[in-house]
N, C-alpha and C positions, 0 to 999 in steps of 0.2 A: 666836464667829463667826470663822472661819479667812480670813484675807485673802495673798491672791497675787500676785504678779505686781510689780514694781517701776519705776517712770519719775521724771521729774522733774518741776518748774515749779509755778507757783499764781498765783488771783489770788482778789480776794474781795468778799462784799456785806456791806452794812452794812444794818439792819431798824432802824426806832424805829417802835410802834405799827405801820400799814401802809404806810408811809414807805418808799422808798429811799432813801436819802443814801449819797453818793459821796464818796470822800475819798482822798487819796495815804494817810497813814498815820493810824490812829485806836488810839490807846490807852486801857486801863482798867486801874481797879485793881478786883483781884476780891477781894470780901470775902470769900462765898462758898468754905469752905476744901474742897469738893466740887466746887469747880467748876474747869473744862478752864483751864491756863497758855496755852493755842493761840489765837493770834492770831484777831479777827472775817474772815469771808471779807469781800475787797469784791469789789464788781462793777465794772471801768470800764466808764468813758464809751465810745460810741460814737465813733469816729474824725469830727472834725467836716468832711474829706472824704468822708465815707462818700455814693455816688450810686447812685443807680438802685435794684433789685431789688426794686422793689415786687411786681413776680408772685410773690414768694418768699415777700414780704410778706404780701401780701394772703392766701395760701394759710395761711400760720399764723393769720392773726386770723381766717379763716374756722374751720377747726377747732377754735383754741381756743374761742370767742364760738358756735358752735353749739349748738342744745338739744340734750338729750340723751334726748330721746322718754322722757322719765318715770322712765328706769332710771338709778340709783344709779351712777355708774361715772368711773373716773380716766382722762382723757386723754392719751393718749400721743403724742409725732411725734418724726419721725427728720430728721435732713436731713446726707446723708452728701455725699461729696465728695472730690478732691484736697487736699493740703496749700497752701495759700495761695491759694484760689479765694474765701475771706470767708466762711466758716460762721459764725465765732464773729463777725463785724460785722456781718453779719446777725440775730444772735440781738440780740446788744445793742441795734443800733436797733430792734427788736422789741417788746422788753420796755418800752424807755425808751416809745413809742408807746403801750404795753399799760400803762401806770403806775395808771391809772384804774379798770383793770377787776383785776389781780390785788392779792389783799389781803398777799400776802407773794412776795418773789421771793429764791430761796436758789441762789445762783450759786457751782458747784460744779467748780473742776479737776479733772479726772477723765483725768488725762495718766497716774494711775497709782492703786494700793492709798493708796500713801504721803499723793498730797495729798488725795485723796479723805477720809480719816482725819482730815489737818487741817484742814479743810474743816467735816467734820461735829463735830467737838470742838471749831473756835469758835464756833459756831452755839450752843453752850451760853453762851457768854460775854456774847449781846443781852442786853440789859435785858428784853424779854419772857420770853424762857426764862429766866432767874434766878429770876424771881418763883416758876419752877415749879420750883425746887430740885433743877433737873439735875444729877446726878453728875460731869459732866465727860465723860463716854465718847461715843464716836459712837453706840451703839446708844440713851443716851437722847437725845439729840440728831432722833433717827429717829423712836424713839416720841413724842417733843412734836410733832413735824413732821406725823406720822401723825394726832394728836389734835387738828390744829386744825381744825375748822370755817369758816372762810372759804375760799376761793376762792385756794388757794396756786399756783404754779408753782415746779419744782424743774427747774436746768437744770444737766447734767452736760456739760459742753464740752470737748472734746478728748478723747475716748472712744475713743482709736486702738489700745491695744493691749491693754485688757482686753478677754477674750472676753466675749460676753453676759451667761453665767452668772455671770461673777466680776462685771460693774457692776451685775445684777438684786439681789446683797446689800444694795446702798445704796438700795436705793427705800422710802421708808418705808414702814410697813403701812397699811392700811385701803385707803378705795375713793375719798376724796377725795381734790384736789388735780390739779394738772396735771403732767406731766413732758415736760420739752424735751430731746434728746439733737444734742450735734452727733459725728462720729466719721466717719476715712476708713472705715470697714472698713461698707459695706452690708449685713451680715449682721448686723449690730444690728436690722436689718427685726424679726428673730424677736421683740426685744421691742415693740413696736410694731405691728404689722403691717405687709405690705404696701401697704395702700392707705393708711397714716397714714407714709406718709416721701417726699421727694423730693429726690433727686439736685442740688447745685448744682453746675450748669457754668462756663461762662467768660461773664462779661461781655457784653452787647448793643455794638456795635461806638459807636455814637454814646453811652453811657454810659460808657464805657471811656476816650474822648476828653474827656469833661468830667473823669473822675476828672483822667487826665492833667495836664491843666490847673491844677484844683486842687490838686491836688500840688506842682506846680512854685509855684506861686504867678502863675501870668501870666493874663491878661484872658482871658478870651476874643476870638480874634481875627476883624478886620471881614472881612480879606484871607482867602483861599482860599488862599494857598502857605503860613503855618503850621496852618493845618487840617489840609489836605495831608496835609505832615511829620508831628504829630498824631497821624493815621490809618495811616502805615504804620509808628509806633513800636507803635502798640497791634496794631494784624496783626502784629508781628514780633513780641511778646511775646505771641502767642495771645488775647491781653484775659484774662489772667491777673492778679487785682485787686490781688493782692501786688506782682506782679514791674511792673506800673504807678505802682503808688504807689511803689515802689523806687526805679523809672527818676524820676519827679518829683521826689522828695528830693535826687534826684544834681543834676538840672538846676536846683530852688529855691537848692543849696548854691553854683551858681555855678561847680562842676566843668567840668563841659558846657554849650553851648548847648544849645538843643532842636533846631535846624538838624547839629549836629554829632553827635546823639547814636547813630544807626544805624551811621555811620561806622568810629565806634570801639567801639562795640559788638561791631561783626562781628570785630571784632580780640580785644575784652579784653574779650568775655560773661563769662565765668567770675567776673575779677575784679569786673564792675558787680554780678553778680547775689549776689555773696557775701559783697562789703564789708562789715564788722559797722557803718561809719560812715554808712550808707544803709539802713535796714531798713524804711524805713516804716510803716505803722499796723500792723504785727504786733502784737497784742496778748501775744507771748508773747514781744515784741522779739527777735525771728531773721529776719534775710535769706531770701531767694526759696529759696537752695542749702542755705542752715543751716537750713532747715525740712527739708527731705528727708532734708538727710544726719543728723539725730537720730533720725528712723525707721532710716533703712539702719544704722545704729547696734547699734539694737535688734536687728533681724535679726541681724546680725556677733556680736552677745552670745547669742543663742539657740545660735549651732554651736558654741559652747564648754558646752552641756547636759547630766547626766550621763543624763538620757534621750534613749536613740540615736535613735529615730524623730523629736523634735523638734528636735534638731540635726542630722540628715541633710537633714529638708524644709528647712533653712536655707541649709545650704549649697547644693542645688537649687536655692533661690529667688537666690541671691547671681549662682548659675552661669547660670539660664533668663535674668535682668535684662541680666548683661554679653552674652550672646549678642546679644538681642532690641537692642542697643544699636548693633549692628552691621549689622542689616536695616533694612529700610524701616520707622518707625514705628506704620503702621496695616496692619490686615490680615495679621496675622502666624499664620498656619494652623499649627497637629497636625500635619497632612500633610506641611510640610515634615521634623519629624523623624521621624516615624510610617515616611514612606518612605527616609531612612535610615538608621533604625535595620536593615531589611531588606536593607541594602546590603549585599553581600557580595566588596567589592572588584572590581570589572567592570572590566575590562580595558579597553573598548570605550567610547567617548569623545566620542561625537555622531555627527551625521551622517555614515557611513557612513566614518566617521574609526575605525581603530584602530589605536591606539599600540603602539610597536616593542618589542614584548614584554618589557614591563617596564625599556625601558634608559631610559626616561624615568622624571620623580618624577612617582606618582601622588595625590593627594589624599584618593583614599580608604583611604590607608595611613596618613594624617595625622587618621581619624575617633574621636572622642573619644569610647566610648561610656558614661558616666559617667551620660547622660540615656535611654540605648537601650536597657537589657535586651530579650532575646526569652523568648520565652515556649516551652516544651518545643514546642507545634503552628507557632514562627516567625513569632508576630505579636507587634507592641511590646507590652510590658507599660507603658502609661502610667502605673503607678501613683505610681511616685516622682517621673515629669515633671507631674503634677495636682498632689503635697504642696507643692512649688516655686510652683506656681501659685498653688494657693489661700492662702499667706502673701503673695505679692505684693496679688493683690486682694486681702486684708484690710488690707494699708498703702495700697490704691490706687495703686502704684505702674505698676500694668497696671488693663486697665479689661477687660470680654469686648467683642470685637468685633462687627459689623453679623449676622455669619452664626454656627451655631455650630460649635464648636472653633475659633475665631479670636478673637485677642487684639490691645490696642494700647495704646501708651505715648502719653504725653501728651508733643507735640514738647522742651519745656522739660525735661521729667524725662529724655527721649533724651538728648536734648542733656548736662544737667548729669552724667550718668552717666558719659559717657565724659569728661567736663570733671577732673571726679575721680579719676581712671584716670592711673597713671604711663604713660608713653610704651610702655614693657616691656608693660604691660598690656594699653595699647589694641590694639597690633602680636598679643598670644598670643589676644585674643577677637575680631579680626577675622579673624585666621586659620582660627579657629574657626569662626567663621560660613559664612565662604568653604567649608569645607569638607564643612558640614552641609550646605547649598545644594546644592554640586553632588553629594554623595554622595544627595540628594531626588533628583534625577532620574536615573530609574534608564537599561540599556543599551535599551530598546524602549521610545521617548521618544513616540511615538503610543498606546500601550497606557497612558500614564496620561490622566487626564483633562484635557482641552482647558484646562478652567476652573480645575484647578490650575499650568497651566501657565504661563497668562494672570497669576496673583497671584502666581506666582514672579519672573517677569520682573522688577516692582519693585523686589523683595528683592536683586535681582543688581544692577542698575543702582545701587541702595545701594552694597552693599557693596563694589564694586569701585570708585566713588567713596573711599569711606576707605580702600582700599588703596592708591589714589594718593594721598591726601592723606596718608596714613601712609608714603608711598614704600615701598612692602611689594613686593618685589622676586622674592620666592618663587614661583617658577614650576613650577605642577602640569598636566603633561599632558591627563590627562584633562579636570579642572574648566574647565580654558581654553576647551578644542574644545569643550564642552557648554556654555558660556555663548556663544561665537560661534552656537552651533544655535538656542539659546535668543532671543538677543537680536536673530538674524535674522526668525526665523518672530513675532516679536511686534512687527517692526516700526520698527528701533532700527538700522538699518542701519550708520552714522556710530560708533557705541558698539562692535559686533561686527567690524567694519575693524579698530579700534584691535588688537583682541586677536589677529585670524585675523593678522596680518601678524609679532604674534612666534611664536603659533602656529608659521604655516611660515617661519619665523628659525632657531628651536629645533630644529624636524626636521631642517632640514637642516643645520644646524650638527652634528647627534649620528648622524642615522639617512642621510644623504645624498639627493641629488635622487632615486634611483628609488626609493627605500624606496617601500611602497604608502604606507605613512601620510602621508608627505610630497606625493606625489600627490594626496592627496583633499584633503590640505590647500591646496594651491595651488587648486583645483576648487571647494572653499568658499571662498575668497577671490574667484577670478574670478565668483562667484554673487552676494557680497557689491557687486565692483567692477558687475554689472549691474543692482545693486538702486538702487545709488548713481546712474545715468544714464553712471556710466565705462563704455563700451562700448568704444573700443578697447583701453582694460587689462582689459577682461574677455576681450574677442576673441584678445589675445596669450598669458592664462595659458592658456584653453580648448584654444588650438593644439597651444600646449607637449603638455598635459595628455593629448589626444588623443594625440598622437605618440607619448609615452612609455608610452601604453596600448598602442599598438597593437603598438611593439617588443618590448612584456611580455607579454603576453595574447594578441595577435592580434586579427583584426579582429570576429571575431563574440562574443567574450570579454563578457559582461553588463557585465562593468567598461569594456569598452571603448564600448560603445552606449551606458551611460547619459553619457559624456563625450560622444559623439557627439549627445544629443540635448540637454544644456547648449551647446554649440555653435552649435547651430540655432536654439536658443530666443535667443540672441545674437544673430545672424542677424538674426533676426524683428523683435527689440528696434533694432534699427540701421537697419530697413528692404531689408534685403537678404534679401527673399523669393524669391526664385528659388535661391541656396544655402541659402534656410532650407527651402523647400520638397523639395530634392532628398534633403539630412541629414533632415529628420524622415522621410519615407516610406522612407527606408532601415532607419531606426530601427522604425520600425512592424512592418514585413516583418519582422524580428529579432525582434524581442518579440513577435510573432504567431507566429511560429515553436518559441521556444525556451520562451517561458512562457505560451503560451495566451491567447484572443482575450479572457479575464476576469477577467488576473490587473492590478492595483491599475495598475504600469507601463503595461499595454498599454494601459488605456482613458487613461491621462494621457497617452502621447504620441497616442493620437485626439486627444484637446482640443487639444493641438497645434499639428496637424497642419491639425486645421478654423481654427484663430486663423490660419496662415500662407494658408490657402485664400480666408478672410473678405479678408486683407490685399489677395490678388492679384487681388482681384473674382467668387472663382470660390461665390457664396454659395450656389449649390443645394449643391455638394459637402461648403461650410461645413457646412450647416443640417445634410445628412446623417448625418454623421460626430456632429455634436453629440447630437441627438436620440438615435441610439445611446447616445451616452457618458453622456448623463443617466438615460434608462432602465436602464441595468447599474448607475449609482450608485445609484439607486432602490432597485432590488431588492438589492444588494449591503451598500449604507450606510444606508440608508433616508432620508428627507427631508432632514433636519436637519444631515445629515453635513457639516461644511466641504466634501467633495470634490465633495458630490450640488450645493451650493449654488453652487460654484465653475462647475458644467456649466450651470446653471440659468443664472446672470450672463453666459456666455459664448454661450447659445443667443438670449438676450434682447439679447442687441449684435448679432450678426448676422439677428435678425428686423429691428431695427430699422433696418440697411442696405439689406436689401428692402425697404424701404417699410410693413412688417407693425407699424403700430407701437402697434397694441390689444392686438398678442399681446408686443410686446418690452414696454409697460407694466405688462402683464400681471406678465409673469416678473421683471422689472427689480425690481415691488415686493415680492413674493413672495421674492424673493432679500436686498433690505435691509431686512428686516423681520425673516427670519433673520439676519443678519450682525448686528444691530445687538443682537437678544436672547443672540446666542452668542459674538459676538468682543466686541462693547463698540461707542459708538459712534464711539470715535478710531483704530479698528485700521484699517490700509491697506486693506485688502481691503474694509472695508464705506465707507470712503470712496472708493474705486473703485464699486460699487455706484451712491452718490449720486450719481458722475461720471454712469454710463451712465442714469440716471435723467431725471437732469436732460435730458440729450441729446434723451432721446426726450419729455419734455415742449417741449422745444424746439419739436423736428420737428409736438410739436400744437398748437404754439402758435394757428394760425388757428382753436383752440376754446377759446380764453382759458388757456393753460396756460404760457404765457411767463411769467410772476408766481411760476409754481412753479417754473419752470426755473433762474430766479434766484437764489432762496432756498436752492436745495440749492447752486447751485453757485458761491457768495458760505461757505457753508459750507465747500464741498469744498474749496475753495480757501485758504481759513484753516487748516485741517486739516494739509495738505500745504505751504504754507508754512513752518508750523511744526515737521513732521515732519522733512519731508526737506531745507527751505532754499529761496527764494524762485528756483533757478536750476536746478532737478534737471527734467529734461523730463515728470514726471507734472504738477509745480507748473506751467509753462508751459503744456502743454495746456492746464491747466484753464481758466488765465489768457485763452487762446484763443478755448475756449467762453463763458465768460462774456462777453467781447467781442462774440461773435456775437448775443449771446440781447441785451445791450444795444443793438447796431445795429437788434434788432427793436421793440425798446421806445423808438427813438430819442434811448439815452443817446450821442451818437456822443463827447463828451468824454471820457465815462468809459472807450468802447471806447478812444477813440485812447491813454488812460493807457495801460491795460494791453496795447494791439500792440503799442506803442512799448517795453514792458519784453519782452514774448515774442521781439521781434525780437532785441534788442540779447541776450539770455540765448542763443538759440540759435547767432546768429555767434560768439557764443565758445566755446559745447559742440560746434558741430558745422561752423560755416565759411561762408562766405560761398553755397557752389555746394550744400549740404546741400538734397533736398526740401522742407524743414519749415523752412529758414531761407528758402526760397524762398515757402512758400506765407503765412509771418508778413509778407514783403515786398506780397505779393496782398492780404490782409485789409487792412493797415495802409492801401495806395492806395487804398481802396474807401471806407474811414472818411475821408480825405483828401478824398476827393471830395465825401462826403454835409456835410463839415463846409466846404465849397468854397476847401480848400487845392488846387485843381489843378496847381500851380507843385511843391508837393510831391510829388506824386502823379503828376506826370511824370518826377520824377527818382527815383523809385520804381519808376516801370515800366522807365525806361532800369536798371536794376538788375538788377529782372527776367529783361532780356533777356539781357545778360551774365549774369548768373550759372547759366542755361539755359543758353548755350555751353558754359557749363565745367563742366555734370556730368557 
């Protein structure tokens, strides 16, 4: 029988008649000059922390303890897993529970060919198998095993790096007996089946807490602030039963309090989780990190293989791990490398951004294509980026993710990945990433899909987090402007600021102020500073940007129009509808002119054009212009399209200023019901949605709809708080509305909370004599009134009146 494959460790059982007995070390003298020098296996004990997982439980002693409908047949289960999630303390309280019902239990390391071997060669050495004049060899070891007639269970634990076929050698023959298998690699299923294995995950969050506890050795407590504490040690270590029991050991030893332990944690993870002096119930005594890093091990020894194809997938898998270590942990798509593999170095840099012909560094001259082959027809050959793959999931080091071709690391295994990684290293595989990233989105960033573009955003927001925490200083033209594009359109305003501002640092520093690229760049910034509620630093760069269009181009110049209708939509945003009004309808007339009354531009400055219409009161002309704009999206995009949806939301605000407000509930919900299925439910755009929603359940309230009006916009308002910051004027409005819709349900406390923050947010965005800092003054005396502060509410009006003088 030819045995393969090579690892380390053991642990073992001890049999007398149908007895377990447990023991630190058990010696014999063998008479027997046939029989095996190799040590009896034993089994330990169960960890006498060991908590919870009875569903794991329960589900083994269901299949074992079931009949078997009258057919002869050996029982098989799987229960695969990450490395330090308690498979193997699991089995063990299993078995111990199971004492009664199985007449032999052969507990079997199975970390490798090696101890499997010694495993099965002292199992010759029981006092029962003697009698039967074993040879010593594992093979008869197998056949006595094969031959007994009771009720055995045979359990191979730690089954992680033998493939199937090489651990199916050790099963003994015949049809009796049970077999128990624990093993990261889920593809053990094949022995077993499918429907006889189940996945063990992380901890139940209130069982994780009790481990805790018992770990450390402390009471349980009466108070609720070490509960608390408690609760957000085991959230911070995932309820990961290893790295739990670790953290306990550290705090039973008196190192740490348990009040102190997150603290320094955040500081010295690495060190807590790797300490060989803290291992906890490891049955194979290894720390959180020294369990992984013996697999990654294994890997690192396969790319030293004298066959190429299984030391090629090694090195893949070493290279996909440190990449993936560098995004966002979950939801890690194909697509991203799929589409740049295709990259063909694009000059062209985002929104409407393109760099000074190569005098800048571009990123995707930095693309590693090591994972990328093309294929003779120019689509990726995945086949080397799947080898990488599938040795990861067999060590469980990635798991597949929710959708398919998406994968995810377990936070703790991200984490310890790069904890391992010399500084040199983490700086060349974040760079790496950065550059896959943005070499994925390609130069016509609408032509890919919405929905990819939405699960990249993450990935960015990651990984330029580690670029500042690695002070990673490298600055690539291209990647830049296309994560500012990116990080805008999905909502991240604050994040894509920080980058457009070295953006146009860099340009002008190398390419000078009229370079085009520099222009557009100042243009994405002041779109940035208007997303933010900065409207005068948006008004200022807009002017510039203008001016310098017009001196280059000319005034009917497209480059110069679309500056000019950023300008107006500034305008609009500031409440200066009479120059928004005059700039968009100029803009119109241009773009009806130069590209047709159905090209993508013209029907967007309609929308407009009708939003500054809606502003001035003028709603027939609104409604007009809408209804157009949404019919050509129709037919153009069809329903579903952000742009058709966007005409939809805008036609439904302006019905609902006429009074129309069956048809704005209509379209309002018709519009968030798409937004919420296509952007997600935290994207700006479908929480605007919820804004105008609520509004018009407002407005029905005298047919009991205040209740709904509430609910959306107590959401919208959390939403937007946390987006954009509790002072940005979308947050405020909201804050506005909701006030209102409680003045109708006569919470007047609650209104006066939030006027009283709307007010004090806009005198410092916008000034004391601002419309909207005037009309927060209005609202607030009315709630004054209804709550009979009139003394306030007089000196609110005297406000009032002054600051009407002065607009």
């Amino acid at each position: 029988m030819r045995r393969t494959s090579v690892l380390n460790g053991a642990r073992n059982v001890v049999m007398s008649g149908s007895t377990v007995n447990t023991a630190n070390t058990i010696n014999y003298n063998v008479v027997n000059a046939m029989t095996s020098d190799a040590v009896i296996p034993l089994k330990p004990n169960s960890s006498t922390r060991f908590t919870g997982r009875t569903d794991v439980i329960a589900k083994l002693k269901e299949h074992f303890t079931s009949p078997s409908d009258g057919v002869r047949t050996r029982k098989y289960f799987l229960l695969h897993g990450m490395g330090g999630i308690g498979k193997t303390q699991i089995c063990l309280r299993f078995v111990e529970e199971m004492s009664d019902h199985f007449s032999h239990v052969f507990w079997i390391d199975a970390s490798s060919t090696l101890t499997i071997t010694q495993g099965l060669k002292g199992i010759c050495n029981l006092p029962e198998a003697q009698s039967c004049a074993l040879d010593g060899s594992l093979e008869s070891a197998l056949l006595w095993i094969g031959a007994l007639k009771d009720n055995y269970v045979m359990v191979f634990d730690n089954a992680d790096v033998l493939t199937p076929e090489e651990l199916e050698q050790y099963f003994p023959p015949g049809l009796d007996g049970n077999i128990l298998i624990t093993s990261r690699n889920s593809a053990m299923q094949c022995l077993t089946s499918p429907a006889n294995c189940l996945e063990v995950k992380e901890m139940a969050e209130s069982d994780a807490i009790l481990l805790l506890f018992k770990a450390s050795c402390l009471k349980i407590p009466q108070t609720n602030d070490l509960h608390e504490k408690a609760s957000e040690i085991v959230k911070e270590l995932f309820c990961l039963p290893l790295a739990i029991d670790q953290a306990g050991a550290i705090i039973r030893s008196g190192a740490i309090n348990i009040k102190d332990y997150l603290g320094i944690y955040s500081q010295q993870r690495k060190t807590m989780l790797s300490y060989p002096e803290f291992r906890g119930a490891s049955k194979y005594n290894r720390t959180v990190y020294g369990t992984w890093e013996l697999l990654y091990k294994e890997i690192q020894q396969r790319t030293y293989s004298a066959d190429f194809d299984q030391a090629r997938a090694a090195k893949n898998a070493i290279l996909i791990l440190a990449i993936f270590s560098f995004l966002h942990h979950d939801a890690i798509s194909e697509d991203i490398f799929s589409n740049a593999a295709i990259q063909k170095c694009q000059t062209a840099s985002g929104l409407d951004f393109t760099p000074g012909e190569f005098l800048l560094p571009l990123a995707s001259s930095k693309l590693d294509y090591r994972l990328l082959p093309i294929t003779d027809t120019g689509v990726w050959n995945k086949l080397i980026f799947k080898e990488g793959i599938q040795i990861l999931l067999s060590f469980c080091f990635i798991r597949l993710g929710a959708h398919d071709s998406q994968y995810a690391v377990h936070p703790l295994i991200h984490a310890w990945h790069r904890d391992r990684m010399t500084s040199k290293e983490r700086k060349e595989f974040c760079l790496m990433a950065y550059v896959m990233l943005a070499c994925s989105l390609h130069k016509d960033f609408y032509q890919q899909p919405y929905s990819f573009r939405r699960a990249l955003v993450t990935h960015v927001k990651a990984n330029v987090q580690h670029s500042r925490t690695l002070k990673q200083h490298s600055y690539f033209d291209d990647a830049s402007a296309k994560f500012v594009w990116i990080l805008r359109e999905q909502g991240y305003p604050k994040e894509a600021e920080i980058i457009a501002i070295k953006v146009l640092d860099v340009r002008i520093n190398i390419l000078g102020e009229d370079h085009q690229s520099t222009i557009w760049a100042v243009e994405c910034l002041s779109k940035i500073y208007r997303d933010l509620g900065k409207y005068a630093e948006a008004e200022n760069l807009q002017q510039q940007c203008l001016d310098r269009k017009i001196r280059l181009f000319g005034e009917e110049n497209l480059h110069t129009i679309t500056a000019m209708a950023g300008l107006g939509h500034t305008y609009n945003k500031m409440g200066k509808y009479r120059e928004a009004e005059k700039l968009e309808t100029k803009v119109l007339d241009a773009r009806i002119k130069i590209l047709g009354k159905e090209h993508p531009q013209t029907i967007a400055s309609m929308g407009y054009l009708a939003r500054t219409y809606d502003s001035l009161g003028k709603y027939a002309e609104a409604e007009k212009l809408q209804k157009q704009c949404l019919d050509t999206r129709i037919r153009l995009f069809g329903e579903e399209h952000p742009y058709t949806i966007t005409a939809m939301a805008c036609l439904g605000e302006t019905c609902h200023k006429m009074g129309k407000y069956r048809d704005a509930e209509q379209l309002e919900t018709k519009a968030l019901d798409a937004r919420i299925k296509i952007l997600g439910k935290e994207h700006p755009y479908t929480i605007t949605s919820m804004g105008y929603l609520a509004e018009t359940y407002r407005s029905l309230g005298n047919l009991g709809k205040y209740a709904e009006a509430e609910q959306l916009q107590r959401q919208c308002l959390g939403a937007r708080a946390m987006l954009f910051g509790e002072e940005h004027p979308k947050t405020l409005i909201t804050m506005e509305y909701l006030a209102l819709t409680y003045k109708h349900l006569e919470k007047y406390k609650e209104a006066e909370e939030l006027e009283i923050q709307v007010l004090s947010g806009r005198t410092r965005i916008f000034g004391e004599t601002h419309k909207f800092t005037i009309q927060a003054m209005k609202n607030l005396a009315v709630t004054y009134r209804y709550l009979g502060k009139d003394a306030d509410a007089e000196i609110l009006g005297v406000c009032v009146q002054e600051a009407e003088k002065g607009m």
